[in-house]
RODO-2510 file (C-alpha; in nm, 4 decimals, decimal comma):
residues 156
     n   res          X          Y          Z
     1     x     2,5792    -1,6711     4,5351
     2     x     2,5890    -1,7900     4,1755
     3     x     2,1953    -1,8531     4,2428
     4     x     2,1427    -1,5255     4,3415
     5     x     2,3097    -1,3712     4,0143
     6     x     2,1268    -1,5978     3,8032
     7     x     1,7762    -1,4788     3,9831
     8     x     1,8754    -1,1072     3,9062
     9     x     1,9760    -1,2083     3,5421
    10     x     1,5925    -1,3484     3,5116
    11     x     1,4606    -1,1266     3,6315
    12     x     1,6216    -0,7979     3,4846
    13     x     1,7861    -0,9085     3,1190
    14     x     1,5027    -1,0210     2,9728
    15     x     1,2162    -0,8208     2,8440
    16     x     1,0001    -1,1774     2,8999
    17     x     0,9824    -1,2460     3,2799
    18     x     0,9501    -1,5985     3,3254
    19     x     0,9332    -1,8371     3,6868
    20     x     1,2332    -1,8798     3,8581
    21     x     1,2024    -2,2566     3,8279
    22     x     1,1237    -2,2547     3,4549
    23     x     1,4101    -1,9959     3,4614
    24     x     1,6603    -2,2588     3,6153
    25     x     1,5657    -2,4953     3,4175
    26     x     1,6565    -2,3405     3,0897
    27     x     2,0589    -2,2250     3,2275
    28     x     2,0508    -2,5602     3,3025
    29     x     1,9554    -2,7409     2,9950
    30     x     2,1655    -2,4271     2,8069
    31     x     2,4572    -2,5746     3,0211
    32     x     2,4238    -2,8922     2,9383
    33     x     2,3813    -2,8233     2,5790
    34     x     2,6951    -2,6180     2,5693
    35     x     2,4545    -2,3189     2,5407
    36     x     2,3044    -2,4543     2,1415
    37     x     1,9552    -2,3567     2,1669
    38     x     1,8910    -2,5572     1,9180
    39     x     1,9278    -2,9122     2,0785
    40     x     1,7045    -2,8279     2,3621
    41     x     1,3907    -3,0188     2,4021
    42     x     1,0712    -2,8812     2,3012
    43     x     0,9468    -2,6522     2,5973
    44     x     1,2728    -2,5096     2,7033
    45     x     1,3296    -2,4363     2,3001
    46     x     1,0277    -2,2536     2,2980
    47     x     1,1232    -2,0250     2,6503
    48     x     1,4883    -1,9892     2,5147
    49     x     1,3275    -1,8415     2,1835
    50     x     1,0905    -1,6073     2,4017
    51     x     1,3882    -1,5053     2,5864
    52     x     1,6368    -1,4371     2,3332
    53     x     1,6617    -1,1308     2,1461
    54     x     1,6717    -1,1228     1,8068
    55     x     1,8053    -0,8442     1,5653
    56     x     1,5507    -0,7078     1,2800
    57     x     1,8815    -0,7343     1,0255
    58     x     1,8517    -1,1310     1,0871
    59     x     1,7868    -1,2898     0,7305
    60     x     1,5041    -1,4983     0,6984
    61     x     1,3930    -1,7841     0,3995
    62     x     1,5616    -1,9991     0,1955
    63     x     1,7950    -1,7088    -0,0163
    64     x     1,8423    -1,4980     0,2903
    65     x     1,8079    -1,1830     0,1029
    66     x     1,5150    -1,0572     0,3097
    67     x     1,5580    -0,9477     0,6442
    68     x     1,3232    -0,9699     0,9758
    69     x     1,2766    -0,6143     0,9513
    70     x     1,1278    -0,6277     0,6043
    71     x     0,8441    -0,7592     0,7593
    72     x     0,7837    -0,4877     1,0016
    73     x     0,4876    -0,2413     0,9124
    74     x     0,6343     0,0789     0,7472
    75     x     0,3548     0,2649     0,8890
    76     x     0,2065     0,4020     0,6018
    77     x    -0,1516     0,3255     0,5480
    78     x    -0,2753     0,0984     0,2978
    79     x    -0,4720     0,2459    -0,0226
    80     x    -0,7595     0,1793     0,1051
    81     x    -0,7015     0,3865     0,4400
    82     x    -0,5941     0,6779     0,1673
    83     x    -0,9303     0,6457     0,0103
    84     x    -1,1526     0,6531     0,3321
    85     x    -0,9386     0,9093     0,4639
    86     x    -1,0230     1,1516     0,1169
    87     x    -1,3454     1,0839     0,1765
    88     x    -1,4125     1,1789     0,4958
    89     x    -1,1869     1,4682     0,4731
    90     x    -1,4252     1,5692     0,1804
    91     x    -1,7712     1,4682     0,3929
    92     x    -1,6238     1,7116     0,6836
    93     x    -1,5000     1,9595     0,4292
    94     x    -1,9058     1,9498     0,2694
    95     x    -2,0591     1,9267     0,6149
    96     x    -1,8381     2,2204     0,7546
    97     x    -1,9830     2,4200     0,4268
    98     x    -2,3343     2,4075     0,5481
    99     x    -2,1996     2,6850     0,8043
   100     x    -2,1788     3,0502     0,7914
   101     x    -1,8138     3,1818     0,8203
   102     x    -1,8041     3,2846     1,1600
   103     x    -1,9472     2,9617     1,3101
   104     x    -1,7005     2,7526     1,0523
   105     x    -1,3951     2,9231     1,1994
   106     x    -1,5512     2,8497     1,5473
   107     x    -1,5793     2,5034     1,5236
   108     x    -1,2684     2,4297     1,3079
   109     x    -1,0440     2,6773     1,5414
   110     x    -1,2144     2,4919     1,8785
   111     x    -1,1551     2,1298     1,7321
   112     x    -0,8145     2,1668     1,5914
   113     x    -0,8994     2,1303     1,2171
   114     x    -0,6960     2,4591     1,1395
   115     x    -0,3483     2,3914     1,2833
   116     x    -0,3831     2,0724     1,4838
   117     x    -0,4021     2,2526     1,7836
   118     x    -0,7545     2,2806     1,9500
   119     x    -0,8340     2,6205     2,0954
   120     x    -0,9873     2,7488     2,4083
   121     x    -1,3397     2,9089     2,4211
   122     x    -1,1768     3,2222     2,5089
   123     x    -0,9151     3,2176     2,2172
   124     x    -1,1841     3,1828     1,9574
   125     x    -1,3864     3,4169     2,1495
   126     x    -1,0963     3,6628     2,1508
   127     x    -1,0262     3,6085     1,8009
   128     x    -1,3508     3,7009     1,6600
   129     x    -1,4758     3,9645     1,9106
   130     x    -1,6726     3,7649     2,1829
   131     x    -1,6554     3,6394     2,5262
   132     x    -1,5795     3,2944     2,5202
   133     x    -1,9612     3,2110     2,6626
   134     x    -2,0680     3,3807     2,2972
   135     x    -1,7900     3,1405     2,1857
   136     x    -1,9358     2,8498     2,3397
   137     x    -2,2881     2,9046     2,2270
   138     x    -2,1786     2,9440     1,8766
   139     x    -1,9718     2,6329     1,8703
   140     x    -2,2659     2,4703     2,0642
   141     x    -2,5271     2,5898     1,7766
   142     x    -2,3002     2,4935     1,5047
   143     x    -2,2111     2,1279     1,6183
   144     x    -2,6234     2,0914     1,6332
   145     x    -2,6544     2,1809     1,3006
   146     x    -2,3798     1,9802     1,2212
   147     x    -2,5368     1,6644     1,2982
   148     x    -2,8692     1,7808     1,1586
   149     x    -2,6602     1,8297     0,8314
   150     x    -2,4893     1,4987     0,8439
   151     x    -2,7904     1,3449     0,8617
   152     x    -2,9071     1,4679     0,5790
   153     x    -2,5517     1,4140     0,3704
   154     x    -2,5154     1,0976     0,4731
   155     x    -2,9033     0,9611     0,3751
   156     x    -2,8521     1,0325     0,0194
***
């Protein structure tokens, strides 16, 4: 019985599924080690330290005043990622220039560079007059050009 609990503790409390026999091993070596992870030998250290979860708020280095989750990535981008992101914003915003006002709207409205939400042939037919086959052609003709143009922007 006590087996079988410590089988469904493996395999369910850990996000780290590890072998039931590595898996007894460790409860035992935590048992005889009056559960100190610390005095374990090397390979059942290293599973107990796989195992165990450990809170972001733990303090880490010698003057403890930073914390594991100082460490995690904030998710902003780094300057660089600003820069590269200006600058293609500003190569789309020159390449989408090239186009005639109907056709920008097209493509921009179809791709999801107005709101962030891309739009059926039919809505951006609907919304300047056309079927949505018109739609597609004029989308169609203006991402052709597009690369044409890029060409072009980009060589010099």
């Amino acid at each position: 019985m006590l087996e079988a609990i410590g089988r469904a503790l493996d395999q369910k409390a850990s996000l780290i599924r590890i072998p039931g026999d590595r898996s007894a091993s460790l409860r035992a070596a935590l048992r005889q080690a009056s559960g100190d992870g610390e005095t374990l030998d090397v390979g059942n250290a290293e599973l107990h330290r796989l195992t165990t979860p450990v809170s972001l708020d733990k303090t880490i280095g010698d003057d403890g005043d930073a914390t594991l989750g100082d460490l995690m990535a904030n998710g902003d981008g780094t300057p660089e990622d600003a820069v590269m992101s200006m600058v293609d914003n500003e190569l789309l915003d020159e390449l989408l220039g090239t186009l005639d006002k109907r056709a920008r709207y097209a493509v921009e409205a179809r791709f999801g560079l107005l709101d962030g939400e891309r739009k059926s042939f039919r809505e951006v037919g609907e919304n300047l007059g056309v079927t949505a086959e018109a739609a597609r052609r004029l989308v169609s003709r203006a991402v052709a050009g597009l690369r044409e143009d890029a060409v072009r922007i980009l060589a010099v």
